[in-house]
C-alpha positions in Angstrom: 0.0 0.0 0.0 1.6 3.3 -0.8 1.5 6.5 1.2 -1.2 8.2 -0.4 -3.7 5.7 -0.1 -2.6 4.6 3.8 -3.1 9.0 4.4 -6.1 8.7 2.3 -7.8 6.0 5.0 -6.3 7.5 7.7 -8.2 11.0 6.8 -11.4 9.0 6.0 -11.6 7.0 9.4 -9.9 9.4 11.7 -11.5 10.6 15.1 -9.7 13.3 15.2 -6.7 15.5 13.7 -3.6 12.9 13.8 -5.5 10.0 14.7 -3.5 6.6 13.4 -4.9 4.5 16.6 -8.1 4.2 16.6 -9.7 0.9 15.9 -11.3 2.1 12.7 -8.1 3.4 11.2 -6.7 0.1 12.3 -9.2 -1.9 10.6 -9.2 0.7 7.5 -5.5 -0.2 7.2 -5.6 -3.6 7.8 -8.3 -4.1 5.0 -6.4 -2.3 2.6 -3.7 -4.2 2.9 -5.7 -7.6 2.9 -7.0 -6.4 -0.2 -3.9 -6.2 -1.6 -2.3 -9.5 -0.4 -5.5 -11.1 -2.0 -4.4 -10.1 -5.3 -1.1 -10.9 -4.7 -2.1 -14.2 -3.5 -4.3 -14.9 -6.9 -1.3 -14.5 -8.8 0.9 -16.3 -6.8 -0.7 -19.0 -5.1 2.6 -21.2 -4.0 3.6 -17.2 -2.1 3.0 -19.6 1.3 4.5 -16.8 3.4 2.1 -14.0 2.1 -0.6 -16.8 2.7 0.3 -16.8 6.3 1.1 -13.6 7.0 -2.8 -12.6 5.2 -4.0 -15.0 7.6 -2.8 -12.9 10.4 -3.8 -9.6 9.5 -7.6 -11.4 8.9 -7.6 -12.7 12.4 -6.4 -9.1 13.5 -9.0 -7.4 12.1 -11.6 -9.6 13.3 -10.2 -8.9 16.7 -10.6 -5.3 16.1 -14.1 -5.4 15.1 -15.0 -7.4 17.7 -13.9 -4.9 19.8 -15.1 -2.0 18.0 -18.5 -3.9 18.1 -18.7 -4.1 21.8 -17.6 -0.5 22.4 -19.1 1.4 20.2 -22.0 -0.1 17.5 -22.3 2.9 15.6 -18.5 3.2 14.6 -19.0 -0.8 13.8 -21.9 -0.5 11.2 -20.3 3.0 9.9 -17.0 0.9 9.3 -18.1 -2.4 8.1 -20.4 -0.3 5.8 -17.8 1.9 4.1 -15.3 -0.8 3.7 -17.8 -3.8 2.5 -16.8 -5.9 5.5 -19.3 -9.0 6.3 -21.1 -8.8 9.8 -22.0 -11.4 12.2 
């Protein structure tokens, strides 16, 4: 993910001015990212490393939103919305 897109979600899903923290940034990133690997992945699908490490940042993000569930149901739907992210 280049800069300009990570400052782009950043700005999008920020609380406030200089926000990188919050769970929905976190989860903003995160999906990014998995977004990417994914594509990666379809090209190369022996790229067992990338596989794994995908994994990881799938399981952190469901952490996240878990979380972000619990706390605060607004910020969950208003996420999960803007990103196209499955709910329970």
């Amino acid at each position: 993910m280049d800069k300009a897109k990570k400052t782009e979600l950043i700005k999008t899903f920020a609380r406030k001015e200089g926000d990188t923290g919050s769970p929905e940034v976190q989860v903003a990133i995160l999906s990014g990212r998995i977004t990417e690997l994914t594509a990666h992945l379809k090209a190369n699908p022996k790229d067992f490393s990338t596989q794994r490490g995908l994994m990881a940042m799938v399981n952190r993000r469901k952490r996240l939103l878990k979380y972000l569930a619990s706390e605060n149901r607004d910020a969950y739907m208003e996420v999960t919305g803007k990103l196209n992210i499955r709910r329970k």
